[in-house]
N, C-alpha and C positions, 0 to 999 in steps of 0.2 A: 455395177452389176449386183442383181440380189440374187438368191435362190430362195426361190417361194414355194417351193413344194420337193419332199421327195418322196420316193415308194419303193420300196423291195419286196421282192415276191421269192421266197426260199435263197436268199442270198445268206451265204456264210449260217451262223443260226437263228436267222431269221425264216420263221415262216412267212408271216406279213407285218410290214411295218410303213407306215406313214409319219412323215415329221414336215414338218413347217417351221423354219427357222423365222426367228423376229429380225427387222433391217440392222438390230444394232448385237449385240454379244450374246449368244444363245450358251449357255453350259449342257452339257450332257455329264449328270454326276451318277456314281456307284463303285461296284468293287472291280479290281479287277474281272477278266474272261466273261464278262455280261454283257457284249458286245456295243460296246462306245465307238470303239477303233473301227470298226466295222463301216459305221456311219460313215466315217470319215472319210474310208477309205472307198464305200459307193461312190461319192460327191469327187473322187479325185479322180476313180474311174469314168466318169463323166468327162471328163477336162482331157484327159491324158489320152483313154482308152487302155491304160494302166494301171494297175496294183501296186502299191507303194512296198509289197508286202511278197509278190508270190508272182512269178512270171505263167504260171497254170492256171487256165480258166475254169478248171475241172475243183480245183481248190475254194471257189468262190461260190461253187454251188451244194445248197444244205443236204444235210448226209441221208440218204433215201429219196430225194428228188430229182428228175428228170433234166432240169434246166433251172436257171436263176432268171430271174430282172429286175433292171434297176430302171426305172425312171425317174425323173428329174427335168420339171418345169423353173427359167430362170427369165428376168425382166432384165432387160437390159434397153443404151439410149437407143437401142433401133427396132425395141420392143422384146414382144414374148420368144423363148426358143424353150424346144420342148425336145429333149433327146430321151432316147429310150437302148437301153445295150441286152440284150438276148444272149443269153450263156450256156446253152446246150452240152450235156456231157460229152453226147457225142455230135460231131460233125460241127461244125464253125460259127460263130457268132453273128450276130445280126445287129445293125447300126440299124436304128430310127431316126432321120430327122425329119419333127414335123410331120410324126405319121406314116414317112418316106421311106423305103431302105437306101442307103447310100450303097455304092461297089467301093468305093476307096475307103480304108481306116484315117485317110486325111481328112478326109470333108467333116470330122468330128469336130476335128480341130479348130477353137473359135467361137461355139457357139454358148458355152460353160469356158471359164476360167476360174483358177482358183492356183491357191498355194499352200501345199500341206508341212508344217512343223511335225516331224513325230521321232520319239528316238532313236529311229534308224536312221535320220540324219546324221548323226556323229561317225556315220560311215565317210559321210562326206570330205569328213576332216581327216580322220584315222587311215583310211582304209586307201588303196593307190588309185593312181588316173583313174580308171575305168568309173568310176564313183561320181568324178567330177564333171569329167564328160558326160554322164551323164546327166549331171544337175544342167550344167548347161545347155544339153539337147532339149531337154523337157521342158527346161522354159523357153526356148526361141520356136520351138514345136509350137508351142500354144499362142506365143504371138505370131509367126507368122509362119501358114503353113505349107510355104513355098521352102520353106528348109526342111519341113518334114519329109516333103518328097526328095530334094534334094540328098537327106540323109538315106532314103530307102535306094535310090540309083545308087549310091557309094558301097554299099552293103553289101547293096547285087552283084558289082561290079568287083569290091572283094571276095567276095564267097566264089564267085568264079576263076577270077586271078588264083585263087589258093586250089579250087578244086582242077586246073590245069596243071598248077605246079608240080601236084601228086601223083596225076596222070603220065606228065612229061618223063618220070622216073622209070617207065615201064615204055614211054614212045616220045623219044625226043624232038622229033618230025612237030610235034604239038608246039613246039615253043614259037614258032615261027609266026603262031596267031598272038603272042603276048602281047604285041605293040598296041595292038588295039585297047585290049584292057587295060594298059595303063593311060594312053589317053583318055579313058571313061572316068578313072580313079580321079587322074590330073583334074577332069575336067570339074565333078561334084565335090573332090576332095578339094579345091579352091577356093567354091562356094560358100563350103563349111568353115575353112578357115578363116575369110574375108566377114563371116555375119560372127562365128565366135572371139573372133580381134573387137569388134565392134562393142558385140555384147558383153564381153567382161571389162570395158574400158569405164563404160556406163555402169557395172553394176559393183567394181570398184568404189567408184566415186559414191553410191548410194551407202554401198556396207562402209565402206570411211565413218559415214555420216550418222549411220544408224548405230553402228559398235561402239562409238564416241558416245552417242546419248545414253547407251544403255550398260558401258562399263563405270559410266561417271567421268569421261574422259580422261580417263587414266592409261587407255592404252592406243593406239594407233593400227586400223584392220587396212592393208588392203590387199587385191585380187590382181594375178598378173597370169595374163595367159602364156602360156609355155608352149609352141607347138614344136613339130618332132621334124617338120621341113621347115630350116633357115628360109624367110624369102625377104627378096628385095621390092617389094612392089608388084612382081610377077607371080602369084603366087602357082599358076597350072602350069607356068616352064619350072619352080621350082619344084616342084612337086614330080613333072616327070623328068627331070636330071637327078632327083633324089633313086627313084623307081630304077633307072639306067644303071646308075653307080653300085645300086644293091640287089640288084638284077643277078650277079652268079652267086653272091650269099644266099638271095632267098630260092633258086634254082637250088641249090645243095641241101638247105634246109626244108625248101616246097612249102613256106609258106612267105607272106608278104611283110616285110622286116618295117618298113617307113613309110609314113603319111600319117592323116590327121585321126586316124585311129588307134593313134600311138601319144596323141597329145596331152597334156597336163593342164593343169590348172594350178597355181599355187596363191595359197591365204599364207599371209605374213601377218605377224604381231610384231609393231613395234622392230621388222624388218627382218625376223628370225621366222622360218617357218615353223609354223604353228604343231603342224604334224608332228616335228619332231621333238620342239623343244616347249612346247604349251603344254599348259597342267591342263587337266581335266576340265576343272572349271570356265580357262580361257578357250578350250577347244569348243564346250556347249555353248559358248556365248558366242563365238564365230561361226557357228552354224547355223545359232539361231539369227543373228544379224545377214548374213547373207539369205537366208528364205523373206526376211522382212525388207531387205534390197530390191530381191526378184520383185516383191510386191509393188515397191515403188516403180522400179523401171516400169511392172505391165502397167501402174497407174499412167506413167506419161506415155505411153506409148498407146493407148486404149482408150485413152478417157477417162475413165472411170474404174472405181478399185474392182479387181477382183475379190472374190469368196476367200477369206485366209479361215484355216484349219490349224488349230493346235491339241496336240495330242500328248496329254497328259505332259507338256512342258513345265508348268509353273512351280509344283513340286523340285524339280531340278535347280531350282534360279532364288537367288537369296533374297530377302524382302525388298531389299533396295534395287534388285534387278526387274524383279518383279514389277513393282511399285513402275518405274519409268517404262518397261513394255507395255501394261495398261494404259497407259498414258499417249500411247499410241496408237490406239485402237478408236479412238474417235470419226467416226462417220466409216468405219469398216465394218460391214457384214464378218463376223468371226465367231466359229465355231470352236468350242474349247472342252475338252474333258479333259478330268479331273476325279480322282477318288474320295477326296476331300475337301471340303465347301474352306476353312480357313487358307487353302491355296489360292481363294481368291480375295483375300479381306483387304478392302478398300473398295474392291470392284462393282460397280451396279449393273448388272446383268440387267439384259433387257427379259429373259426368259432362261428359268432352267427346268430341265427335263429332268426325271430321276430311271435310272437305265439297269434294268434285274430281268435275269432269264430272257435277252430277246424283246423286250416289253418294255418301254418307254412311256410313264407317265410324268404329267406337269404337275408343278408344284408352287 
């Protein structure tokens, strides 16, 4: 997949901007707050329908304008796909594909892919579950977007199990309807489980592989999924014997204690978790090896690479780190900024921009 074209129109501070990335390593160089990250994070909002950055759409559009847009034309083996995202301060966004407005926020999903390195990654590692599962959703979101919806049933079906709970406090007569929502839970919360076992088995054995090239094989990464229901192969009976058993805890507390909304994700070094016991250094390298895993698995599951995005990474990663991630960037479409041009010495950029005020010229 390439991206051949993009466009903002008052997104973040941008008034207008057009960029055309080269098929092989595009740089976006300058100072800080002159909007590089920006770029990146349109291009991710394409893929995701997300901000890497800011769960508010109202954040994304420039300060005195009405609405933002982002479009974004990409080639891919089944040809051209042309999405478009509408960001109105007020009242709800608008999906284009192809011209089209879609009604679901899934149908985005698939038509853009990509994979953004930025340093809020290191939340990934540092910060609890909630972080990982999210790494995780957002990439099986984008390969297959029959878990996206599957994730949005689970949600729904949470947010209502909880909003009973709180009701049932004031009219206990209410509980009577619980059994059904946890057969809902059971049912998509199975789903989820069964494609995240899957996925992190695979993406495991990628970051093994990718950590090993880019520590000098000096340490050992890999990824082991933790979920929060023991199952035996059964995962929707396990799941609602889980719900049963915690059925008058979360009746007392009114909210929903167990399922896969509670699950983990754990990176080991060298068989010690990384979160606790990794220095700084081994934590950014396990981060960044894990987004360059995602990449591989969408490669064998797709075909063909996605768009990889780094953001202001290589300043973090010592020369010899550095040195072997470039080394890996051949025949990948990759976008990278950077404050400083010797963060990239060795490198042959197919194309760099220079990025001041909102305003991106070639150099």
């Amino acid at each position: 997949m390439r991206v051949v074209e993009l466009q903002l129109r008052n997104y973040r501070n941008y008034a207008a901007c057009a960029l055309a990335p080269c098929k092989g390593v595009t740089v976006l160089l300058g100072d800080n707050g002159q909007g590089k990250t920006n770029l990146l994070e349109a291009v991710y909002l394409t893929c995701t329908g997300r901000s890497h950055r800011t769960r508010q759409d109202r954040e994304l559009v420039r300060w005195g304008a009405e609405a933002a847009d982002v479009q974004i034309r990409a080639e891919r083996r089944d040809g051209s796909h042309e999405v478009e995202i509408q960001l109105p301060l007020a009242g709800r966004r608008r999906i284009l594909i192809a011209g089209q407005e879609v009604s679901r926020s899934g149908e985005l999903m698939g038509h853009v892919t990509g994979v953004l390195f930025s340093p809020e990654d290191l939340r990934t590692v540092k910060d609890g579950p909630a972080e990982r599962r999210r790494f995780v959703d957002m990439a099986l979101a984008q390969l297959r977007p029959a878990y996206y919806y599957a994730m949005q049933r689970y949600n729904r079906a949470l947010r209502q199990r909880n909003e009973l709970l709180r009701a049932a406090a004031v009219n206990p007569s209410l509980l009577a309807t619980l059994d059904s929502w946890d057969e809902q839970l059971a049912a998509s919360g199975a789903e989820l489980m069964r494609q995240r076992r899957a996925y992190v088995a695979r993406l495991s054995r990628a970051a093994g592989e990718t950590h090993r090239d880019i520590a000098g094989g000096r340490e050992v990464l890999s990824v082991a999924y933790r979920p929060n229901v023991d199952a035996d192969g059964d995962d929707a009976r396990a799941c609602m014997e889980a719900l049963f058993a915690a059925r008058e805890g979360d009746v007392r507390r009114m909210t929903t204690s167990v399922g896969p909304h509670r699950d983990d994700v754990a990176l080991l070094v060298d068989g010690r978790d990384v979160r606790a016991f990794g220095s700084q250094g081994q934590q950014r390298t396990a981060a960044l090896s894990m987004r360059l895993a995602e990449l591989g698995v969408m490669r064998e599951e797709l075909g063909e690479w996605p768009v990889l995005m780094l953001d202001d990474v290589m300043s973090e990663l010592d020369p010899g780190r550095r040195c072997r991630l470039l080394e890996r960037l051949e025949g990948i479409q990759t976008l990278v900024t950077c404050t400083d041009p010797d963060d990239l010495a060795g490198a042959q950029p197919g194309a760099v921009y220079r990025v001041s005020g909102a305003e991106i010229h070639p150099l």
